[in-house]
C-alpha positions in Angstrom: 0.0 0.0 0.0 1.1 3.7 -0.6 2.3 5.7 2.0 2.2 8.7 0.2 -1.2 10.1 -1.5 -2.1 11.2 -4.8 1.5 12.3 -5.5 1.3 11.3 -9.1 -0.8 14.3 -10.9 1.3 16.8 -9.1 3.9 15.5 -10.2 3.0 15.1 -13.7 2.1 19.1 -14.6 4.3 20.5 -17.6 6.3 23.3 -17.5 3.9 26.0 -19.4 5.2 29.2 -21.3 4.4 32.8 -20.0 2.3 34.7 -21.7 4.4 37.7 -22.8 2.5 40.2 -21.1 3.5 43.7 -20.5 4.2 47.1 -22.2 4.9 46.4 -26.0 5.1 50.5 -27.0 6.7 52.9 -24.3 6.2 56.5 -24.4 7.7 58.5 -27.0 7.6 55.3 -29.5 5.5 55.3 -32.8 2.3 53.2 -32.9 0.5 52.1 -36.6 -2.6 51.1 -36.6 -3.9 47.7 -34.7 -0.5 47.7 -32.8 -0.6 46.4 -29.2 0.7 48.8 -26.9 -0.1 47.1 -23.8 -0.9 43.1 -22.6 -1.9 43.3 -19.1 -4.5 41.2 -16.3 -7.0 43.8 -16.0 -7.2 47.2 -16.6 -3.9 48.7 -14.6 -3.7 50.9 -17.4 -6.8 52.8 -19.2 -7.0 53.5 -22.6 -6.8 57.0 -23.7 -7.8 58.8 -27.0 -6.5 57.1 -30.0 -6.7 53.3 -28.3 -9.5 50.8 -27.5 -9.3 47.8 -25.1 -9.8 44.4 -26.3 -11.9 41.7 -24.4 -8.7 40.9 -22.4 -8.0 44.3 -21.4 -5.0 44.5 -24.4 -4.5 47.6 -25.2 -4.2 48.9 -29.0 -3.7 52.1 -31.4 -6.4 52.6 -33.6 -4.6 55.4 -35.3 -1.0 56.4 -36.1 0.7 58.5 -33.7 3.0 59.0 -30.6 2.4 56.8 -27.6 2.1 59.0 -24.5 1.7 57.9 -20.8 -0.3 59.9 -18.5 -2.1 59.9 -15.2 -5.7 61.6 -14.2 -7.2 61.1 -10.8 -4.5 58.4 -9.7 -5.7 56.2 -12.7 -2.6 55.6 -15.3 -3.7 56.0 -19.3 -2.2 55.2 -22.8 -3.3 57.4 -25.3 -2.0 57.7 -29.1 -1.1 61.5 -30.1 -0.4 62.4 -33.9 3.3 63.1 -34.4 
């Protein structure tokens, strides 16, 4: 009989890969169209003018520009300017 219990499925997870989230764009940086400018687990950062969030709070351009981080009312945002 086992001394030890249910060891085996523990034991037997695989090493996954991360999931390359983070800032893609930093500030100053030019942003085209439908680039991601930010991969993140919620919404730490908002989007500004010139980006949208996607259903898993990515955030992207949807226009050409300048990215530019701010804050307003202790809430960080990502906006794209023209430049």
């Amino acid at each position: 009989m086992a001394h030890t219990k249910s060891q085996g499925k523990t034991n037997q997870k695989a090493n996954r890969p991360g999931q390359r989230r983070g800032v893609k764009k930093f500030g100053g940086q030019k942003a085209e169209v439908g680039q991601i400018i930010i991969r993140q687990v919620g919404s730490s950062f908002h989007a500004g003018q010139g980006t949208k969030v996607g259903k898993d709070y990515t955030i992207y351009a949807i226009r050409p520009g300048v990215v530019k981080f701010f804050k307003r009312l202790g809430k960080s945002f990502v906006s794209v300017i023209k430049g």
